[in-house]
C-alpha positions in Angstrom: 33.0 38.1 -18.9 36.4 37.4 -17.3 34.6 37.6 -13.5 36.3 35.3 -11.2 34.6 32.0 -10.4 35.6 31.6 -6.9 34.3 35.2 -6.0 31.2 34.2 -5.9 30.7 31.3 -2.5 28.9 28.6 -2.5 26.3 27.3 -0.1 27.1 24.5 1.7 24.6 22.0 3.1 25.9 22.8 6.4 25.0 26.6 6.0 21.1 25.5 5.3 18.9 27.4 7.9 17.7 24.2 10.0 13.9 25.0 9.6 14.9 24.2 5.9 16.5 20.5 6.8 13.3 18.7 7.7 11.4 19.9 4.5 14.3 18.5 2.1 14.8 15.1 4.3 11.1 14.6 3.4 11.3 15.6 -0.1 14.5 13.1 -0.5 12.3 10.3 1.0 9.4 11.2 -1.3 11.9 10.5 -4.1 13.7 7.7 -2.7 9.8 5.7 -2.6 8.9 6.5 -5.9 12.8 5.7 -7.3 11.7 2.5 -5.7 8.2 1.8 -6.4 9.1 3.0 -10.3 12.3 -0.4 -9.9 9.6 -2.5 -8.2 7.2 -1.8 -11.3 9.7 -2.5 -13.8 10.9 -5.6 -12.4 7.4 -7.0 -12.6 6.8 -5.5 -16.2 10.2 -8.0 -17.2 8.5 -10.6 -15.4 11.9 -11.0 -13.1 11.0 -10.4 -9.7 12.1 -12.6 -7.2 9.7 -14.7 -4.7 11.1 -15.9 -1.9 8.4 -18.3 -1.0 7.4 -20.0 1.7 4.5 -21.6 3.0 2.7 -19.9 5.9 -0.6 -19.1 7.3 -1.5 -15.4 7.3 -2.7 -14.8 11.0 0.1 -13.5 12.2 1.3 -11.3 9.1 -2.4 -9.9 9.3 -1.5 -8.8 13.1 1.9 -7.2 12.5 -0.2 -5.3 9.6 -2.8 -4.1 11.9 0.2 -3.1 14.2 1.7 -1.2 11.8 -1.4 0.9 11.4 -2.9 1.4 14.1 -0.9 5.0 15.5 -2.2 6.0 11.8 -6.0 4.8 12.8 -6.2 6.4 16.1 -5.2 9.2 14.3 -8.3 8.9 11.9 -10.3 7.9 14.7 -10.7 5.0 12.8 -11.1 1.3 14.7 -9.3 -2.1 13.2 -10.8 -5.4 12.8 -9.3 -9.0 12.1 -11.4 -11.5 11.2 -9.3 -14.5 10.3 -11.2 -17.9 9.5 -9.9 -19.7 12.7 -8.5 -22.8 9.9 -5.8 -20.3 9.1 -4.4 -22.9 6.2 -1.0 -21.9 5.2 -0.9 -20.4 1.5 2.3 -20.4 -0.5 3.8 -16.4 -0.4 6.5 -14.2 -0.5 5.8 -12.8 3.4 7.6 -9.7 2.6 5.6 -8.6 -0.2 2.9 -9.8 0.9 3.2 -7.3 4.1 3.5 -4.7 1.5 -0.2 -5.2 -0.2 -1.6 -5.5 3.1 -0.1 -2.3 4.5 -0.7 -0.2 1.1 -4.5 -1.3 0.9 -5.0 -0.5 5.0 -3.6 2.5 4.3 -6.1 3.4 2.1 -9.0 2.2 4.0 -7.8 4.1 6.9 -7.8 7.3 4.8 -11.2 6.5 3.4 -13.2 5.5 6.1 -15.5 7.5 8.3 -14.5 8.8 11.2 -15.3 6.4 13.8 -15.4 4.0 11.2 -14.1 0.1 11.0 -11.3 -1.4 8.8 -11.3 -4.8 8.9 -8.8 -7.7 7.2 -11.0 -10.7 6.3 -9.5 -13.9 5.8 -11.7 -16.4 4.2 -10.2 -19.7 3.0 -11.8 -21.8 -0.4 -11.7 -25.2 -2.2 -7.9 -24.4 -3.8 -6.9 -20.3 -2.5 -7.5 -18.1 0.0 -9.2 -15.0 -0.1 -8.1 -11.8 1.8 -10.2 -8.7 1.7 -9.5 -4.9 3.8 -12.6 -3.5 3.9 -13.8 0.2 5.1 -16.9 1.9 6.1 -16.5 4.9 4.0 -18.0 6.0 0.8 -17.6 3.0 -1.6 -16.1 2.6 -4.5 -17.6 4.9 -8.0 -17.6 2.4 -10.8 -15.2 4.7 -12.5 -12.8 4.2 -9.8 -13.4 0.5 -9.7 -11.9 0.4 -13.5 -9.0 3.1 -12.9 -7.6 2.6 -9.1 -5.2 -0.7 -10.0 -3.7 2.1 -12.7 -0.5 3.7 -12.4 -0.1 7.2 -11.1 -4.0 7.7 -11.1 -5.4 8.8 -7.5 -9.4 9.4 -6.6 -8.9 12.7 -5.2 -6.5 15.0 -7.7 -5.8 17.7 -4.5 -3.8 14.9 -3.2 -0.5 15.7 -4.3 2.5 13.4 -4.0 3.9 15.3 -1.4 1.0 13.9 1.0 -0.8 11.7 -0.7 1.7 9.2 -2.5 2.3 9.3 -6.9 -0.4 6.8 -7.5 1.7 3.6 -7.7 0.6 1.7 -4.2 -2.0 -0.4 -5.9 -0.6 -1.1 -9.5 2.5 -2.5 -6.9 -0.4 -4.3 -4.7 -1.8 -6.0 -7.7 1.6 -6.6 -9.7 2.9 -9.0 -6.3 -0.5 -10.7 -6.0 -0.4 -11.0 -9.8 3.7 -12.4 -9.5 1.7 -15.4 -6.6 -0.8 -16.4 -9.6 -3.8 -14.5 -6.8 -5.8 -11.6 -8.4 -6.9 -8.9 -7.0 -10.1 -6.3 -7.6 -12.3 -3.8 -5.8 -16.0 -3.4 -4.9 -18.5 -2.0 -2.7 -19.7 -4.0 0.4 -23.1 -4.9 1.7 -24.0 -2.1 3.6 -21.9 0.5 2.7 -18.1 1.0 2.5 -15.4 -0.2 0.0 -13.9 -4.2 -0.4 -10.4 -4.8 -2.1 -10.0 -8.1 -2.2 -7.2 -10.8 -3.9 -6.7 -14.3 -3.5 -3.0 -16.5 -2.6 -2.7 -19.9 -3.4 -2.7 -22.8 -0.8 0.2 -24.1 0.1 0.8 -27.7 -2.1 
């Protein structure tokens, strides 16, 4: 087939109808994140991510979280809470990555709470760590879930695809950085109802 190449045009970005443009910006960020989170994972895998740490108390990361969330909440119908232990001792952290647990586990509180519902941060300080916990008021936690939700690209509810509902990775990230500041993390079911993720940070030295 001797057919001439160039007789056949080519589509340029340009000549995309524009209700098409916002569907493939998405998709690109979609992969971007998970290019990303998919790095983030294999740098803590080889044991060579980088800490930048500091020592700080967490009041005021837990009220730039909350801020980041709350358009999100209202939209859930969904009320935030901080209860910080008014010692606030500084812990030894990497603030960025710190930030990011925080915002991935409100995130899912949000999204599993009831509507008009409570997520709360709790802030609790011990003898040598301090422990942080985002709870909810929603269903709890299944024991099944409990064992599988810190796994990589499992999610609780399999009609959320990653299109809306993320590929699975925001809490094996979450509990690789608490993990990488010697903390651990884990989930459970609160007194009354709802779900508790908690993990702890070090004091600062």
């Amino acid at each position: 087939d001797h057919r001439d190449l160039h007789s056949f045009p080519t589509r340029r970005s340009s000549d995309l109808p524009d209700e098409y443009l916002p569907a493939i910006r998405g998709q690109t960020e979609i992969l971007s994140r998970l290019v990303e989170d998919l790095f983030e994972l294999a740098m803590i895998d080889a044991g060579a991510l980088t800490l930048e740490l500091q020592d700080a108390p967490l009041g005021p990361l837990v009220s730039g979280c909350l801020g980041a969330v709350e358009a999100e909440a209202r939209m859930h119908n969904v009320r935030l809470e901080s209860r910080v232990d008014p010692a606030d001792p500084a812990v030894r952290l990497a603030p960025e990555k710190i930030e990011r647990v925080l915002l991935n586990l409100l995130a899912n509180a949000v999204r599993h709470a009831r509507p008009d519902g409570t997520v709360a941060i709790v802030v609790e300080p011990n003898a040598d760590h301090v422990l942080v916990a985002v709870e909810d008021t929603g269903e709890g936690v299944a024991p099944e879930t409990q064992q599988r939700m810190f796994d990589r690209f499992w999610r609780e509810d399999d009609s959320r695809t990653r299109s809306s509902g993320g590929a699975g990775l925001g809490l094996a990230i979450s509990q690789g950085l608490v993990q990488a500041h010697g903390g651990k993390i884990w989930a459970e079911n609160r007194t009354g109802g709802g779900a508790r993720i908690a993990f702890t940070l070090p004091l600062a030295t």
